[in-house]
N, C-alpha and C positions, 0 to 999 in steps of 0.2 A: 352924689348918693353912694355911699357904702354898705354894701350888703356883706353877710357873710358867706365864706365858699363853703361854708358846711352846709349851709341853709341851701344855695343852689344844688350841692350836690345830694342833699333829701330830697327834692323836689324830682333830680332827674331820677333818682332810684325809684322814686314811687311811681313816676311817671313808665319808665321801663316795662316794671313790675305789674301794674296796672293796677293797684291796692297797696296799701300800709303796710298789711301783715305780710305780703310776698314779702315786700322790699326790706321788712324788718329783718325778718328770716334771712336775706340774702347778706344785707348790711351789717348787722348786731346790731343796730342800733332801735330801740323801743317801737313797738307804731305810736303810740302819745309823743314820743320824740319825734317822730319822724313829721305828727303832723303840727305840733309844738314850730318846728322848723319852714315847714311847708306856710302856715299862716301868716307869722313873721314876715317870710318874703313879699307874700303875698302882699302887705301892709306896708312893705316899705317902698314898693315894687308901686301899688296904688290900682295893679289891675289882675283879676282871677286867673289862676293857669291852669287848676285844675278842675272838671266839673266832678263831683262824688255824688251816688246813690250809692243806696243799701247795700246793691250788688256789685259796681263798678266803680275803678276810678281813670278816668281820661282824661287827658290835657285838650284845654282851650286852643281855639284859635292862636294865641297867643304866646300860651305854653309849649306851643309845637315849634311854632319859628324862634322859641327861647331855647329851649332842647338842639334845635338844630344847629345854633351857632354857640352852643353850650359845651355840646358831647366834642368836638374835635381839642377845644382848647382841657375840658380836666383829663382826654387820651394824654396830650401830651405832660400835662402833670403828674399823671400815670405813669408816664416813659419817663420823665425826670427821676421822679422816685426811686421808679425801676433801677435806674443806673449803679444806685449804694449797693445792689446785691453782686456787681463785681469785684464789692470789697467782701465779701462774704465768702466763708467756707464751703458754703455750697448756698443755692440758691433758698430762697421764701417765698412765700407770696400766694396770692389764689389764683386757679386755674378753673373758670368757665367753660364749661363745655355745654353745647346744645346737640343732643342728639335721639334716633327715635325709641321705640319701646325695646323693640327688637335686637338692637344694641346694645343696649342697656343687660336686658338677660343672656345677651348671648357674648357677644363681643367684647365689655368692658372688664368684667368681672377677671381674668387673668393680668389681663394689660393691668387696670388699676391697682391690683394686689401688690401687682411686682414694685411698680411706681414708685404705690407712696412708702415700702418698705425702702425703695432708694434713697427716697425725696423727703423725709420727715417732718421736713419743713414748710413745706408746701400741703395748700389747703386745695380738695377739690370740689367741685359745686356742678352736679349733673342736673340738666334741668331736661326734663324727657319729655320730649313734644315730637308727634308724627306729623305736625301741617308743617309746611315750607317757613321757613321765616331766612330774616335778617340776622346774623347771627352779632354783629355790632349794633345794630338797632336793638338787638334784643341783651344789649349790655352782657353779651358772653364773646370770647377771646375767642374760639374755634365752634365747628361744628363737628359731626359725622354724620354722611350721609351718603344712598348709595349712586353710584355716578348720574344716574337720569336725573337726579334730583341737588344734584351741586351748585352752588350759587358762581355767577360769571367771575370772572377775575382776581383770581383766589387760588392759592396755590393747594394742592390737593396732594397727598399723597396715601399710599396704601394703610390699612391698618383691620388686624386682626386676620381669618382665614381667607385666603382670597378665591375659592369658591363654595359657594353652598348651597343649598336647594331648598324646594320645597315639599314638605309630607303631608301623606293624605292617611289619616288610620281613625280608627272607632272602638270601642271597649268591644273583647271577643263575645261576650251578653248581647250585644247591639247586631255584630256578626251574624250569630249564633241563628237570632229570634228573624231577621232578617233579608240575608244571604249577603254574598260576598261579589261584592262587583268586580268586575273584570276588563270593563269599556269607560274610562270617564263619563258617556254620556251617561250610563247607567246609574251618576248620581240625582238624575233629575227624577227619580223614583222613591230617593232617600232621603232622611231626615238631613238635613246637613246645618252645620254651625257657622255661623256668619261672620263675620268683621265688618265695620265701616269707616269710615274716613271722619273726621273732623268738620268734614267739608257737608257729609252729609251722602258722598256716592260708599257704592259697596263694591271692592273689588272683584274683579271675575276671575272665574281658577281657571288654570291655566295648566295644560300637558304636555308632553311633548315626547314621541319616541319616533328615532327613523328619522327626523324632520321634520314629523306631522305635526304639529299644535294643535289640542284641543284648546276650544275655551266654554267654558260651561257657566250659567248662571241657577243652582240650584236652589232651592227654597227649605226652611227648614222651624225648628219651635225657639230659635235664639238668635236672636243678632245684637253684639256689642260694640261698644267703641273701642277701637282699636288701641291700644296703648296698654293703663296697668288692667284696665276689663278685660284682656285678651285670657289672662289665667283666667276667671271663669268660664268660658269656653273651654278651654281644655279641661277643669274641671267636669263641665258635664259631657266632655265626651268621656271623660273615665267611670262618668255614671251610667255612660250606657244610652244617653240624651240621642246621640248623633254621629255623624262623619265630621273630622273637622282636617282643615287644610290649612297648616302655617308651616313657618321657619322649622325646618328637621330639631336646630338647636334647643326649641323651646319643647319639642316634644319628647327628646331623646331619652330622657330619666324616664318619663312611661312606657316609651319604646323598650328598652332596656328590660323595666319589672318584667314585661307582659301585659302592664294594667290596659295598654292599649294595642291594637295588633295594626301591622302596617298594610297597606291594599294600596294597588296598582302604584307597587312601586318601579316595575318597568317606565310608566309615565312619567315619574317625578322630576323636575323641571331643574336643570342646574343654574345659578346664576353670578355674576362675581361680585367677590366682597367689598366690603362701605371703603369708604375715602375719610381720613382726615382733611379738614379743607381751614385755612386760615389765611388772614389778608396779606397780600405783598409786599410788607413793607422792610423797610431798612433793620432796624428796633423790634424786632421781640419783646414781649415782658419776657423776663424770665422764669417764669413757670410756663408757661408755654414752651420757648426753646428749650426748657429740660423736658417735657413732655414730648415736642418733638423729635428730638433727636434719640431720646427712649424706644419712641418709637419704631423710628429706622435701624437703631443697635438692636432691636428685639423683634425682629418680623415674622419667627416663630410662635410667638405670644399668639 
């Protein structure tokens, strides 16, 4: 039986991807192509790999234990490939990165500037997810992520500030009409702005001065998903909605105007910076090791 490697490697991409149009997006290649390619196999193959509804798309029984003994051998025709770029002037190729929201607005944005003004040639592909994942399951070359949360066996190193905190502020309106806390607990009286998980929990805010940790569970008229929802949050704290508690980074241009005013910031919580994290192996692609070692030459960034 002869099948084609493009037809497997649509299959694995959509499979990844969880949909057509992700995997189009990621691959260039059409979603009518992709699933053009995807039935084909299907037909030569003689058994379904992937199940499709409206809303999702999943691999079978079948197309998992296909995936599974699929994904290591096109890595290493991946890493064959790779190899031409030591004939090259300077490196090619796409760079996968999985990393959270927070990073994303805060962390990437210099590092990547500089990058691809180095790397011209190199293409980068951020896929912004705050739940834990696989970062090769999830067909991406590295992740960032911050240490509590790094996958086992995996080489990690520093990237971006390496310490930062958390801020707690509210539009000076909200202040004004309100009053101005002074004790963390004191937010359990205030409107406050929420985040939540992916998973479905809501993190607890967290203080700390002297040694002492607060941790406060307050209630308030907003709770988002945490990732690109988190700007509306910070939007209606500048409307005056609330208190809201994130990354300093993401707040600092309101900090800055005035549009928002900072409170108990004696308490605010320091903690250290994310991790690049990517597999052990011999082989790099290389957009990866020009990313990495970007990395390490720029740890001002």
């Amino acid at each position: 039986m002869t099948v084609e490697i493009n037809d497997l490697a649509a299959f694995v991409a959509v499979a990844r991807a969880g949909g057509f149009r992700d995997a189009a997006r990621i691959s260039g290649v059409s979603p009518s192509g992709l699933s053009i390619a995807v039935r084909r196999l299907e037909s030569k193959l003689g058994v379904r790999l992937l199940n499709r509804t409206t809303r999702s798309v999943a691999p079978t029984e079948a197309g998992s234990r296909l995936i599974e003994r699929l994904a290591p051998a096109l890595a290493e025709m991946e890493a064959a490939l790779d190899v031409l770029n030591g004939f090259r002037d300077r490196p090619a190729g796409t760079l996968k990165l999985n990393v959270p929201a927070s990073v994303a607005s805060i962390v990437l944005p210099p590092i990547l500037a500089a990058f691809l003004k180095a790397y011209p040639d190199i293409r980068v592909e951020v896929i912004v997810e705050d739940s834990f994942v696989d970062v090769l399951s999830a067909g991406c070359d590295a992740g960032i992520r911050y240490d509590e949360r790094l996958e086992q066996d995996m080489i990690a190193i520093p990237i971006g500030p390496r310490v930062q905190r958390f801020a707690t502020a509210a539009a000076p309106s909200y202040l004004d009409a309100h009053g101005r806390p002074e004790h963390p607990r004191e937010l359990l009286s205030h409107a406050c702005l929420r985040g939540q998980f992916a998973s479905g929990a809501t993190p607890i805010w967290e203080f700390e001065r002297n040694g002492e940790v607060i941790h406060v569970d307050p209630s308030g008229p907003l709770l988002v998903r945490l990732g690109a929802a988190v700007h509306l949050a910070v939007d209606m704290a500048v409307a005056g909605l609330g208190i809201i508690h994130l990354f300093e980074g993401m707040l600092r241009q309101h900090l800055d105007s005035g549009a928002l005013e900072p409170i108990l910031e004696p308490w605010w919580q320091n903690f250290s910076g994310p991790f690049l994290y990517y597999p052990g192996r011999k082989h790099l692609p290389a957009p990866l090791r020009a990313f990495v070692d970007f990395v390490k030459d720029n740890a001002s960034l």
